[in-house]
LUMFILUM-396845 format. One record per residue (C-alpha): x, y, z; residue in three letters. Coordinates in Angstrom, 3 decimals. Layout:
# residues N
          u          v          w   code
          X          Y          Z    ALA
...
# end
This chain:
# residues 232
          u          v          w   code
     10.542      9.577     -7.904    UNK
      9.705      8.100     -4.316    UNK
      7.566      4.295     -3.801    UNK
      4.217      5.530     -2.270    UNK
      4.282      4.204      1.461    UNK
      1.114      5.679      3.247    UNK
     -2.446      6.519      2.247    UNK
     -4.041      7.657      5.614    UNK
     -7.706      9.417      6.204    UNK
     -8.371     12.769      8.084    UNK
    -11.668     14.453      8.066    UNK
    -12.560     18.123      8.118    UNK
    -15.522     19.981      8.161    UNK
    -13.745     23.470      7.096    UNK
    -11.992     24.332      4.315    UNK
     -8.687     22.728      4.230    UNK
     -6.032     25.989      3.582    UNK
     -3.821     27.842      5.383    UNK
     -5.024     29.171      8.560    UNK
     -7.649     26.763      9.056    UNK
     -7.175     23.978     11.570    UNK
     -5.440     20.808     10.107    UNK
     -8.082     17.974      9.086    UNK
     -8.347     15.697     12.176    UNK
     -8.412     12.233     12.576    UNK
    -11.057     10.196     10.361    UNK
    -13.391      8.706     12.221    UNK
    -15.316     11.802     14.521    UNK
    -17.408     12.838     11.595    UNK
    -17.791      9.676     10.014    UNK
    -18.436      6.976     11.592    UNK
    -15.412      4.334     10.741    UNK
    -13.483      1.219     12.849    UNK
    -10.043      2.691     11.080    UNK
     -8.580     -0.587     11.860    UNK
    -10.385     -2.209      8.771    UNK
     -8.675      1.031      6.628    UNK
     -5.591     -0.079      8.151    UNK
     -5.795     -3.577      6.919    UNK
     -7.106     -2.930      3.401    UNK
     -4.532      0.710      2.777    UNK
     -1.668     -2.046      3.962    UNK
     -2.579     -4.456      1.197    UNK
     -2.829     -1.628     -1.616    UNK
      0.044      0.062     -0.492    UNK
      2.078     -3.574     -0.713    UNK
      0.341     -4.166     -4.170    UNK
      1.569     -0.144     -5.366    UNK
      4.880     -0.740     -4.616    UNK
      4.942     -4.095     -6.370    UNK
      4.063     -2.287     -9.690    UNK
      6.806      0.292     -8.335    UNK
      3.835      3.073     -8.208    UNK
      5.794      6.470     -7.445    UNK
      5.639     10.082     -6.711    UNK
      7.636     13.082     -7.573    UNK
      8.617     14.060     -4.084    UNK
      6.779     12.682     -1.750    UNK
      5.621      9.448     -0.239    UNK
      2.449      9.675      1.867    UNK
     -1.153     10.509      0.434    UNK
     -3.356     12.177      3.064    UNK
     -7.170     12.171      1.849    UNK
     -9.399     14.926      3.833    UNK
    -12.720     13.509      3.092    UNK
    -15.148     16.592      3.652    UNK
    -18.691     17.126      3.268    UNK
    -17.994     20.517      1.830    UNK
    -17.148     19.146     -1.910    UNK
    -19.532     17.336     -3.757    UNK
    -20.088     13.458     -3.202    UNK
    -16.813     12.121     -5.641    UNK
    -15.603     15.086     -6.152    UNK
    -11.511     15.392     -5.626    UNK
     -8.683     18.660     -5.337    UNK
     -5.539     18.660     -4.091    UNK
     -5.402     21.031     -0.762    UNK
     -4.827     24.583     -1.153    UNK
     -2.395     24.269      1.237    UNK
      1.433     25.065      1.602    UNK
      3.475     21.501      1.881    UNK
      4.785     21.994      5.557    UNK
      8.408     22.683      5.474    UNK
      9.503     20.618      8.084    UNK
      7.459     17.396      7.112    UNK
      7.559     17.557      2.902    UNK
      6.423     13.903      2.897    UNK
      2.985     13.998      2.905    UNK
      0.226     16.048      0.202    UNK
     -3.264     16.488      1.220    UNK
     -6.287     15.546     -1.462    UNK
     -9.837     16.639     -0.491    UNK
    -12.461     14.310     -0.949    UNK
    -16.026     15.263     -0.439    UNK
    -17.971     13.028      1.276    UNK
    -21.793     13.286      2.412    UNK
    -21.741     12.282      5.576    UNK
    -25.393     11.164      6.543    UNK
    -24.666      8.907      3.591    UNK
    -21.678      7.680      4.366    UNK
    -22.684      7.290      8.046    UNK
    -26.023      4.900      7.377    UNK
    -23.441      2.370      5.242    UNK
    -22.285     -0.972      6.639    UNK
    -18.885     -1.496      7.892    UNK
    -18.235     -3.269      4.538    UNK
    -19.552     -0.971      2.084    UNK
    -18.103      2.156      3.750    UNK
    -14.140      0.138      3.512    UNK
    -15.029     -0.346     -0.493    UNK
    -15.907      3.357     -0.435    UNK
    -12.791      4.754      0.704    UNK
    -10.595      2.059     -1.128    UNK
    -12.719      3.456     -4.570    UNK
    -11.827      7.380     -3.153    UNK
     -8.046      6.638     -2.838    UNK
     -8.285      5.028     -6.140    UNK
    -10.040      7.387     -7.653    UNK
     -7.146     10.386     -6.464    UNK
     -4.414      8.408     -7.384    UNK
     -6.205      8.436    -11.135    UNK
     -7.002     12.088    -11.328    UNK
     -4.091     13.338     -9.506    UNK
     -1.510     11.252     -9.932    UNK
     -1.129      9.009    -12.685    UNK
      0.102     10.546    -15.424    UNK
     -0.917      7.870    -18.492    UNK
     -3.864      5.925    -19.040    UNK
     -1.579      2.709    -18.538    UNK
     -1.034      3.747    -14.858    UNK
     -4.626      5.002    -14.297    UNK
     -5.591      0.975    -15.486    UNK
     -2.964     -0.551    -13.318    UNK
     -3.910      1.680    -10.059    UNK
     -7.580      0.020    -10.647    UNK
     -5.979     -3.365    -10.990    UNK
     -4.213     -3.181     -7.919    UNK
     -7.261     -2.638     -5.847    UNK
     -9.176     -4.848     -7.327    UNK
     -7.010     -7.889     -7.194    UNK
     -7.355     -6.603     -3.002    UNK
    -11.167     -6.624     -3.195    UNK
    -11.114     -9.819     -4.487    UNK
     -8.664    -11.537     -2.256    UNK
     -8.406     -9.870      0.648    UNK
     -5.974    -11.095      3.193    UNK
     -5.042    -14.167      1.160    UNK
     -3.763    -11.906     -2.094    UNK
     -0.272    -13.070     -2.467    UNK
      1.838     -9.816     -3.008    UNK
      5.773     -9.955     -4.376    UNK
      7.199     -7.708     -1.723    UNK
     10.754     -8.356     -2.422    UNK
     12.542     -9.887     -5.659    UNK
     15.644    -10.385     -6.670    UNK
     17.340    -11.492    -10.251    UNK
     20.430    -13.015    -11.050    UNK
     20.423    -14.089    -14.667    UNK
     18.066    -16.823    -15.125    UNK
     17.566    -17.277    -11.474    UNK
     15.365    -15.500     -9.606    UNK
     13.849    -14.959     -5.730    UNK
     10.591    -13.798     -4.755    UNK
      9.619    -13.095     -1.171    UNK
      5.856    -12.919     -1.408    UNK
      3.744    -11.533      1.330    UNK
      0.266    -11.998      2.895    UNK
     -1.318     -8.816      4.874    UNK
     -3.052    -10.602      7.592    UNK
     -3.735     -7.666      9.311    UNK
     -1.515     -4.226      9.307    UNK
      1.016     -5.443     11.931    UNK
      0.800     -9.217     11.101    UNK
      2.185    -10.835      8.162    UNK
      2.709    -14.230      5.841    UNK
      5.723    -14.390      4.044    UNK
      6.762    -17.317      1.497    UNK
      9.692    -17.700     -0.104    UNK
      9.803    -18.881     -3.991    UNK
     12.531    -19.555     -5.860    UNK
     13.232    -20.237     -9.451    UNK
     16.486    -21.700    -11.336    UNK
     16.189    -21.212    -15.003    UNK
     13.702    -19.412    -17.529    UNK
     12.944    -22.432    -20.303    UNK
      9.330    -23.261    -19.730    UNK
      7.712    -24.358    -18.267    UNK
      8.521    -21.964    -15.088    UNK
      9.070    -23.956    -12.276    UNK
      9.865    -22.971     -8.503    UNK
     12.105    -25.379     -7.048    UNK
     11.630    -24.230     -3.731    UNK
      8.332    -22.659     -2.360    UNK
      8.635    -22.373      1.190    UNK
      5.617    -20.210      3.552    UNK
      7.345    -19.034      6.685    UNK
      5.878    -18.717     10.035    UNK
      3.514    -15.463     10.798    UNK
      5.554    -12.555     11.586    UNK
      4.452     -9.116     12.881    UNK
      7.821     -7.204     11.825    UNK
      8.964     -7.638      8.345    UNK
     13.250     -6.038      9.372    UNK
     14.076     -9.989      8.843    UNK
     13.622     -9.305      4.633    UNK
     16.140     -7.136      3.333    UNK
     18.861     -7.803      0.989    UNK
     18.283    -11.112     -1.184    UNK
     22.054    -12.934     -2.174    UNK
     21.277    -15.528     -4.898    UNK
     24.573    -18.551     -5.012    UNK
     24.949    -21.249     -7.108    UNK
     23.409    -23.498     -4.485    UNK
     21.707    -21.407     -1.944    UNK
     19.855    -18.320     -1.322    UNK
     20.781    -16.034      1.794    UNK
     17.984    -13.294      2.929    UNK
     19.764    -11.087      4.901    UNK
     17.953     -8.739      7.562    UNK
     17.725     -4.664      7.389    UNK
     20.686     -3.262      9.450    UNK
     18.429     -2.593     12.065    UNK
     17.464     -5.719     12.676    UNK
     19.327     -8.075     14.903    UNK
     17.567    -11.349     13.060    UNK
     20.052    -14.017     11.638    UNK
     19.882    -14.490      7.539    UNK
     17.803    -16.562      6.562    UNK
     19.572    -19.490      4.050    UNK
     17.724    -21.612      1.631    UNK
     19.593    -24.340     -0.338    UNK
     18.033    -24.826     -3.627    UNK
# end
């Protein structure tokens, strides 16, 4: 199984098989600023891989919305998976799109955020459980928005435990925080709760190292950022 890490939108006004054109871009059809899709699929996609939401075998959801399928209506692609790029499996969404065309900017984001919902339910949550926590997930994002604190990285060591905790500003621009907790008798008390400044590149947070004393975040490999150390 493989964390989900994209949800992207492509329209198509043929049918989505092989030897048809690829779905194109979203946003010729329909009418969309796929910046604001960009913001809110960032915030899901952080909240997903907090609950650990997975796939068999591959990592990157691409919904066709089409006006050929009914308004709701959902299939996975009756196409091959492309051999040389096996990450990504195409849904088709149907999608009237006078309808969706006369919406506001606002109402047409909650629409697609209640479509990629809605495929991740029928096509790829296998128990009720994870049907109710894919809902949850975009919920707690309609209701909070950019300010939805979001555990992106956490890290255990007996009753201690880190949490790096995130804030989706935007797709490229981030606020991260760093909580930490020493002991589990209630009540649960952070002794350190720290928001760090606004960072558009998130290779700084990789491995968390939990001491007696300290905590040392060290940066992805391909990073060149110093670890970060917290004494607490």
């Amino acid at each position: 199984m493989k964390l989900i890490e994209d949800i992207r939108l492509f329209e198509s006004d043929v049918d989505n098989i092989d030897g048809n054109p690829n779905p194109t871009d979203f946003g010729q059809l329909y009418q969309y600023n796929y910046r604001d899709w960009a913001d809110i699929s960032t915030r899901y996609l952080f909240k997903l891989r907090e609950i650990g939401f997975s796939m068999p075998d591959f990592t990157h959801i691409y919904l066709n919305l089409t006006p050929l399928l009914r308004d709701g209506e959902t299939r996975l692609a009756a196409r091959a998976r492309d051999p040389y790029h096996p990450f990504f499996h195409y849904v088709d969404v149907g999608l009237t799109v006078d309808r969706f065309n006369a919406l506001s900017q606002r109402d047409k984001s909650r629409l697609l955020l209640d479509a990629a919902v809605r495929v991740l339910q029928r096509h790829f949550c296998p128990s009720e459980a994870q049907r109710i926590a894919v809902e949850h997930c975009a919920a707690f994002i309609r209701e909070q928005g950019a300010e939805a604190p979001i555990i992106y990285k956490h890290k255990e060591n007996g009753d201690d435990c880190v949490d790096i905790v995130m804030k989706v500003i935007n797709y490229n621009a981030f606020r991260p925080s760093v909580r930490i907790r020493r002991g589990s008798q209630p009540p649960v008390v952070y002794v350190f709760d720290k928001t760090l400044d606004r960072c558009g590149l998130l290779a700084r947070f990789g491995s968390i190292t939990i001491h007696k004393q300290s905590v040392v975040i060290h940066a992805r490999r391909t990073s060149s950022d110093k670890p970060l150390r917290y004494d607490a």
